[in-house]
C-alpha positions in Angstrom: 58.0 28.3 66.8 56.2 27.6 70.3 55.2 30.3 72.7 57.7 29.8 75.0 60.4 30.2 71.9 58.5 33.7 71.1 58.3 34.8 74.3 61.9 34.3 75.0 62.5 36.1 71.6 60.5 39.2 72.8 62.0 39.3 76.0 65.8 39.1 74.6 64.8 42.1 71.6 63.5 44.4 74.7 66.6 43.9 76.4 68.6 45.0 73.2 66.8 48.2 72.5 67.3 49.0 76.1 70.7 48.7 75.5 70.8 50.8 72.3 68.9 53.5 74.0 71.2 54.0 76.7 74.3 53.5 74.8 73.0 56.3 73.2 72.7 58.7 76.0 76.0 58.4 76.5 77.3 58.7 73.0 75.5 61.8 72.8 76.5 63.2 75.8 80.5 62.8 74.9 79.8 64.3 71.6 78.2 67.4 73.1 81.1 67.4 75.9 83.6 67.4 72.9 81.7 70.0 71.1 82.0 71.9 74.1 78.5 71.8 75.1 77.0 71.3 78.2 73.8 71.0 80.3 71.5 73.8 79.5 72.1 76.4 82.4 69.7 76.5 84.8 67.5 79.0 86.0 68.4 80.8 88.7 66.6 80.6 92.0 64.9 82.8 93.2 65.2 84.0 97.5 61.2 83.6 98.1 61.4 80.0 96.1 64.0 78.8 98.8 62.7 77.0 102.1 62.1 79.0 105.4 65.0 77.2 107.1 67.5 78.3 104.5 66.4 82.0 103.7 66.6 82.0 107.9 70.4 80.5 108.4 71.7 79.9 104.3 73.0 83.7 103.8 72.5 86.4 105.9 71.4 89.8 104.3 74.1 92.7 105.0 73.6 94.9 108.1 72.9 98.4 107.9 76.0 100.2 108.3 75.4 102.7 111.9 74.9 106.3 111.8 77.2 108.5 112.9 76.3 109.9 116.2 75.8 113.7 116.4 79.3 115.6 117.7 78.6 117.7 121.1 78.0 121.0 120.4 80.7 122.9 121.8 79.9 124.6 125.4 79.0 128.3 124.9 81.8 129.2 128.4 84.3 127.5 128.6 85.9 126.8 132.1 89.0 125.1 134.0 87.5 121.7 135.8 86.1 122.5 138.8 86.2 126.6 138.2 83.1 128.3 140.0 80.4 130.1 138.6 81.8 133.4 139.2 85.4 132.3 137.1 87.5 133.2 140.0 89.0 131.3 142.7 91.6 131.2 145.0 94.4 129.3 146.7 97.0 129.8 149.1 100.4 130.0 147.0 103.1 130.3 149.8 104.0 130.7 153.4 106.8 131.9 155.2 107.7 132.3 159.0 110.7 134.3 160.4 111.1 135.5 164.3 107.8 134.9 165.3 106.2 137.0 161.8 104.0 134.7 159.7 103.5 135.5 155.5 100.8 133.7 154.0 100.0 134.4 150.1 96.7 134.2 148.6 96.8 134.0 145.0 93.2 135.1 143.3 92.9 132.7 140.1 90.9 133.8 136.9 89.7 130.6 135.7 86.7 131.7 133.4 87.2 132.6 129.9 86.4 137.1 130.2 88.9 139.5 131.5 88.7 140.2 135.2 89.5 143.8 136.6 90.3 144.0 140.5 91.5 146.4 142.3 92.1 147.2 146.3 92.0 144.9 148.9 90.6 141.4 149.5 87.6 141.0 152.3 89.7 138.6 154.6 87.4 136.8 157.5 88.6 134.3 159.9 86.9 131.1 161.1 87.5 129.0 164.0 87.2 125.1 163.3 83.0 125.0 163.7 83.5 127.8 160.9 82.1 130.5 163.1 83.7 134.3 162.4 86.8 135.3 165.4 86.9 138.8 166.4 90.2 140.0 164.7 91.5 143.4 163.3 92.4 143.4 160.2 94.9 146.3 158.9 96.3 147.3 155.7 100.1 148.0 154.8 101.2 151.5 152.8 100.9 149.7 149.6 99.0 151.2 147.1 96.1 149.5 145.8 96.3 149.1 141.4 93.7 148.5 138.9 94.7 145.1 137.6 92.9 143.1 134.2 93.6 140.1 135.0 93.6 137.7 131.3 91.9 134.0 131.7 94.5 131.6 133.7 95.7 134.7 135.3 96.4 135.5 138.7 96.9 138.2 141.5 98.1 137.7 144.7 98.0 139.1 148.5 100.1 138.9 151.8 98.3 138.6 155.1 101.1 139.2 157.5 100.5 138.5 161.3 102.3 137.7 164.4 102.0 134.8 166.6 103.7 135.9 169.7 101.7 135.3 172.9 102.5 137.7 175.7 99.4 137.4 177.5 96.6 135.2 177.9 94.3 137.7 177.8 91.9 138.3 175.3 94.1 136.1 173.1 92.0 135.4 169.6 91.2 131.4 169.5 92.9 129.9 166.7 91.4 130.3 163.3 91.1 127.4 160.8 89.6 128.8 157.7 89.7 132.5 156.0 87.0 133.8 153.9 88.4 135.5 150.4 86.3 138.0 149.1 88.2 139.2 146.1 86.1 142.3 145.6 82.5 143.5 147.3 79.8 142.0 145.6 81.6 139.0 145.1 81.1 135.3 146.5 83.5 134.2 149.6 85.9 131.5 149.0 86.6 129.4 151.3 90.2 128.0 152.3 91.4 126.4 155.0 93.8 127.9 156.6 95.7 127.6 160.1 96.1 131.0 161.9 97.5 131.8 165.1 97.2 135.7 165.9 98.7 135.3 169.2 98.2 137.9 171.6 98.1 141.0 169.1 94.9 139.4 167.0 96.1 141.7 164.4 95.9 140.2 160.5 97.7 142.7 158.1 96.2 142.3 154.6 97.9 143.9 151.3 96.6 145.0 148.4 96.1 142.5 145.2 99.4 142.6 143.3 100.4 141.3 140.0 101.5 137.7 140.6 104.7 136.9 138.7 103.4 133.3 138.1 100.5 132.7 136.5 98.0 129.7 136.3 96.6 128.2 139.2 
C-alpha cells in the first residue's frame, strides 16, 4: 500500500470512531430518558454567587411590614370644640319685642365635662361699638334667685328686659353693641355682641339664672 493509500485509510477510520462515539451519546441518553432518568440535578445557586447586577434588579428581598403607629392617648378633659377654659359659655338664645319692651335671652352653656352650680344673677355690662363700658342701671325683677347644678351640655338661662322708648334727648345712653356675661363673681366675662337701645330710661332689667327647658348649646 503507498502512503497516500494509508493516509487516506487513517483519516476514513478517525471519521468512523467519531461517528460511533457520538452515536453513542445519544443512544445512551434515550435509554436513560426511557428509564426515567435524567440530568443529574444541579446544585443550587447560591445569592452571593450571582452577579451584582442581578442580586440588584433579579428579585427583590421582601419589605419590612410598618409598625403600627402608637394610638393617642386619650385627652385627660374632655371639651365641646371651641369650649373655653373655664367650661362655660354663653349665647344669646332668643329675642322678642312687643310695644316698645325688648326680651333678650342669654343662655349660660356648660360645655366642660364637671358639674356646674350657679346661682343669682349674671354681671351684665354694656359696650358701645369701640367696646368701652355705657353708664346704664341695671335692675333686677322679684324673681327669686335658685341654686342650680347644671350637668355637662347643660344650660341656664336669663332675660334682660329693657325699653327703647325715647322721650327725651337728654341724657339718652348711646347705643350699646356688646354685653359682658359674667355668670358668677370670680368668673371670666364673655363677650357677645349684642345690639341695645335703652332709649331714654337707660334702664337694663336682668333676671335671675333659670333652668333652661332646652338644653345643649
Amino acid at each position: 500500500m503507498t502512503g497516500r493509500h494509508r493516509h487516506t485509510a487513517l483519516l476514513a477510520g478517525a471519521f468512523v470512531l467519531l461517528l460511533t462515539a457520538a452515536g453513542c451519546s445519544d443512544l445512551k441518553g434515550e435509554i436513560e430518558a426511557e428509564k426515567g432518568g435524567g440530568a443529574a440535578p444541579s446544585r443550587p445557586v447560591s445569592p452571593d454567587s450571582l452577579s451584582p447586577s442581578y442580586q440588584q434588579y433579579g428579585s427583590p428581598s421582601p419589605s419590612p411590614s410598618p409598625s403600627p403607629s402608637p394610638s393617642p392617648s386619650p385627652s385627660a378633659e374632655t371639651r365641646a370644640a371651641g369650649c373655653p377654659p373655664s367650661g362655660l359659655d354663653a349665647v344669646i338664645g332668643g329675642e322678642n319685642a312687643a310695644m316698645g319692651l325688648r326680651v333678650i335671652t342669654v343662655k349660660l352653656w356648660n360645655c366642660g365635662d364637671k358639674p356646674y352650680r350657679v346661682k343669682g344673677y349674671p354681671g351684665i355690662e354694656l359696650l358701645d361699638e369701640g367696646r368701652e363700658p355705657i353708664d346704664v342701671s341695671i335692675t333686677h325683677g322679684k324673681d327669686r334667685p335658685r341654686q342650680l347644678t347644671l350637668a355637662p351640655n347643660a344650660t341656664a338661662r336669663t332675660d334682660l328686659e329693657w325699653n327703647n322708648r325715647v322721650t327725651s334727648l337728654d341724657g339718652a345712653p348711646a347705643p350699646g353693641a356688646h354685653i359682658l356675661v359674667t355668670p358668677a363673681p370670680g368668673e371670666e366675662p364673655i363677650s357677645l355682641p349684642l345690639g341695645v337701645d335703652l332709649g331714654s330710661e337707660g334702664t337694663l332689667d336682668v333676671t335671675a339664672w333659670a333652668v333652661d327647658p332646652v338644653s345643649g348649646r
